[in-house]
C-alpha positions in Angstrom: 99.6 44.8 -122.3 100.3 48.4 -121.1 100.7 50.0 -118.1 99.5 53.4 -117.1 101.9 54.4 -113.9 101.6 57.6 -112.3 103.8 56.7 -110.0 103.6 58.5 -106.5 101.4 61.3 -107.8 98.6 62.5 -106.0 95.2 62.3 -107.6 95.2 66.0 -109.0 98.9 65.7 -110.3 97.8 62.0 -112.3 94.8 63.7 -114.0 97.2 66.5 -115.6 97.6 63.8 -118.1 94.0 64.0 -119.3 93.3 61.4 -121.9 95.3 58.7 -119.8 94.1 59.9 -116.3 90.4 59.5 -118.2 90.9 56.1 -119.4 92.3 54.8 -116.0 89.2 56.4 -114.4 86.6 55.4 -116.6 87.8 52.1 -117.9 90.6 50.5 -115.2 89.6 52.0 -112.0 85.5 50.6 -112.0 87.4 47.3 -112.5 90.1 47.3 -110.3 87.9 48.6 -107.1 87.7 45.3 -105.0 91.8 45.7 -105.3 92.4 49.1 -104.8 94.3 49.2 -101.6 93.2 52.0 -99.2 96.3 53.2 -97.9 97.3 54.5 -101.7 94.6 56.3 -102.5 95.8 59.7 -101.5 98.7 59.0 -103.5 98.1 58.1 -107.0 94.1 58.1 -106.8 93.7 54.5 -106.4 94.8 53.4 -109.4 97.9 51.4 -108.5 97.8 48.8 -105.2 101.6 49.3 -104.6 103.9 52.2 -106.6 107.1 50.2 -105.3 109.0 53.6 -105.1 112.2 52.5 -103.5 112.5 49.7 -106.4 111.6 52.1 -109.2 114.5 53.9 -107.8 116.8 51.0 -107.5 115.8 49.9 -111.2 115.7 53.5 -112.5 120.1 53.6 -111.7 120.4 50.4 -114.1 120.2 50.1 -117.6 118.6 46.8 -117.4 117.6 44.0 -114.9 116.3 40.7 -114.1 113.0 39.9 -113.9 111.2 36.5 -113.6 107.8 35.0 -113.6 105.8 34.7 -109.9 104.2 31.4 -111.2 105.7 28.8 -113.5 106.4 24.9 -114.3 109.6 26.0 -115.2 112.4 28.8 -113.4 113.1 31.4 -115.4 115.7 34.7 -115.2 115.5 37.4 -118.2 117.0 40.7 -118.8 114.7 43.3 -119.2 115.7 46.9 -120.2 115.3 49.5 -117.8 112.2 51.4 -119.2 109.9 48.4 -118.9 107.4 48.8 -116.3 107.0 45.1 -114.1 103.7 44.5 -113.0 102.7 42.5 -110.0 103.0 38.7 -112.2 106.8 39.3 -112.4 109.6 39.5 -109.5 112.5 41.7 -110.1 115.8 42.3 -109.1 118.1 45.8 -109.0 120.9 44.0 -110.5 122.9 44.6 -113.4 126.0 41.9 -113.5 126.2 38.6 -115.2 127.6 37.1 -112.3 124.5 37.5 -109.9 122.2 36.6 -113.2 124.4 33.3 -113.6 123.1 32.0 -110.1 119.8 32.9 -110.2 120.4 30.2 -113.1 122.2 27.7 -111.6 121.3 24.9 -110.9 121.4 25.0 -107.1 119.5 27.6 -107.0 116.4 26.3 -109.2 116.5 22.9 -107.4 115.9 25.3 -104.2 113.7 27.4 -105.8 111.5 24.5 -106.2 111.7 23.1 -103.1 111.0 25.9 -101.2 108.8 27.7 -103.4 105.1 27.2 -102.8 103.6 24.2 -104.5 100.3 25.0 -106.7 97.7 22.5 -107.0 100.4 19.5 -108.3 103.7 19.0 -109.5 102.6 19.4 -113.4 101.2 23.1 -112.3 104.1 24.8 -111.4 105.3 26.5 -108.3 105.3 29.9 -107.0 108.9 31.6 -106.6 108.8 33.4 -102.9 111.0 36.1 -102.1 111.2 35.2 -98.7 111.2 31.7 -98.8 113.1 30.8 -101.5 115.5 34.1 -102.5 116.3 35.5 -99.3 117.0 31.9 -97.6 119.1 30.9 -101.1 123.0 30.3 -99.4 124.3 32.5 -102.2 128.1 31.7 -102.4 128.7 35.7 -101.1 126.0 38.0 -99.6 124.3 39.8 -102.6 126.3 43.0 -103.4 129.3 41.5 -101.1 130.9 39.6 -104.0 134.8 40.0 -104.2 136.0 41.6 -106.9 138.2 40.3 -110.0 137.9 37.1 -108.1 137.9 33.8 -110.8 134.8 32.5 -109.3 132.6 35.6 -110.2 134.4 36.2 -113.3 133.8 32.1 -114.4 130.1 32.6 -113.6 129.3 35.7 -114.8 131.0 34.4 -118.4 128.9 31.1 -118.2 125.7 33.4 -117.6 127.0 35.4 -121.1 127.3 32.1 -123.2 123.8 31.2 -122.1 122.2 34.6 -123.1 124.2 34.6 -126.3 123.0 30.7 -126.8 119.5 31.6 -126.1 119.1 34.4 -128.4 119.7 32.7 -131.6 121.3 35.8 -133.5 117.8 37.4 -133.4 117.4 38.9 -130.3 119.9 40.9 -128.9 120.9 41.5 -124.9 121.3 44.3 -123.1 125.0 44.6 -121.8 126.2 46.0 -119.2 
C-alpha cells in the first residue's frame, strides 16, 4: 500500500503535483468522503484526516523509529526507517535508542499493555494498544527522554534490545542502527 501525503499543503499547492493530486481526487477522495475531517480541508484539500505535523517533524530528525500495530493478539515494537510514511493502523514513537526500544519490549510493559489496553470482542482477538491508557500510564523506570546517561541499567537494556533485533532478523534482514 502507498501513501500519497501532501502534507500541510493547501489545496492549490497539492495539485502542483498533477498526476498524484488527480488520482487522490478522482480515485481516493470519492471514497474517503464520510472520513474526511472538516477542519483539514483548507489545508491539504481533504485528503488526509490528520497531517500529524509536529510528529512528521519529530520523526523527520531520526533516521529511524519505532512503530507498532494499533490492533493485535500479540505486542509488537519494529524499527522502521525514517522515510516510511505511518498511516493511522500504526502508533509511532520519535525515538531512536535501543534502550527506550528494549522496554517497549519488556516484559512489564507488554503484560501492561494488555491489561490496560482496550479488549476487542475476546481474549483470542487481540487488544487495542492506547496511548493514553497504556503508554503514557506505563511507570517507565525514568521519564522518557530523562534517562541517565552511561548509566549500566540503560546500557544493559539497550544491549538486550540489540541481541533481540540481531536474533530476529536471521542474517536476512538488516536493522537500521543508530
Amino acid at each position: 500500500m502507498w501513501i500519497i501525503d501532501f502534507g500541510i499543503m493547501t489545496a492549490e499547492q497539492a495539485a502542483l503535483y498533477e498526476r498524484p493530486f488527480e488520482y487522490v481526487r478522482m480515485t481516493v477522495q470519492p471514497e474517503r468522503a464520510d472520513e474526511i475531517n472538516v477542519k483539514h480541508t483548507k489545508t491539504s484539500g481533504g485528503f488526509t484526516p490528520e497531517p500529524r505535523p509536529a510528529m512528521k517533524k519529530a520523526l523527520s530528525r531520526l533516521n529511524r523509529f519505532i512503530a507498532t500495530i494499533a490492533v493485535g493478539k500479540h505486542r509488537h515494537f519494529v524499527w522502521l526507517e525514517q522515510k516510511i510514511v505511518p498511516d493511522h493502523a500504526l502508533l509511532v514513537f520519535a525515538r531512536a535508542d535501543n534502550y527506550f526500544f528494549g522496554v517497549l519490549h519488556s516484559r512489564p510493559h507488554e503484560l501492561w499493555a494488555q491489561r490496560k489496553g482496550t479488549q476487542l470482542r475476546e481474549a483470542e482477538s487481540g487488544f487495542r494498544y492506547t496511548p493514553t491508557s497504556t503508554f503514557e500510564t506505563f511507570p517507565f523506570p525514568w521519564p522518557p527522554n530523562s534517562e541517565p546517561e552511561n548509566d549500566a541499567r540503560v546500557e544493559t537494556i539497550a544491549t538486550a534490545a540489540q541481541e533481540l533485533v540481531r536474533s530476529a532478523t536471521c542474517g536476512s534482514i538488516r536493522p537500521v542502527h543508530s
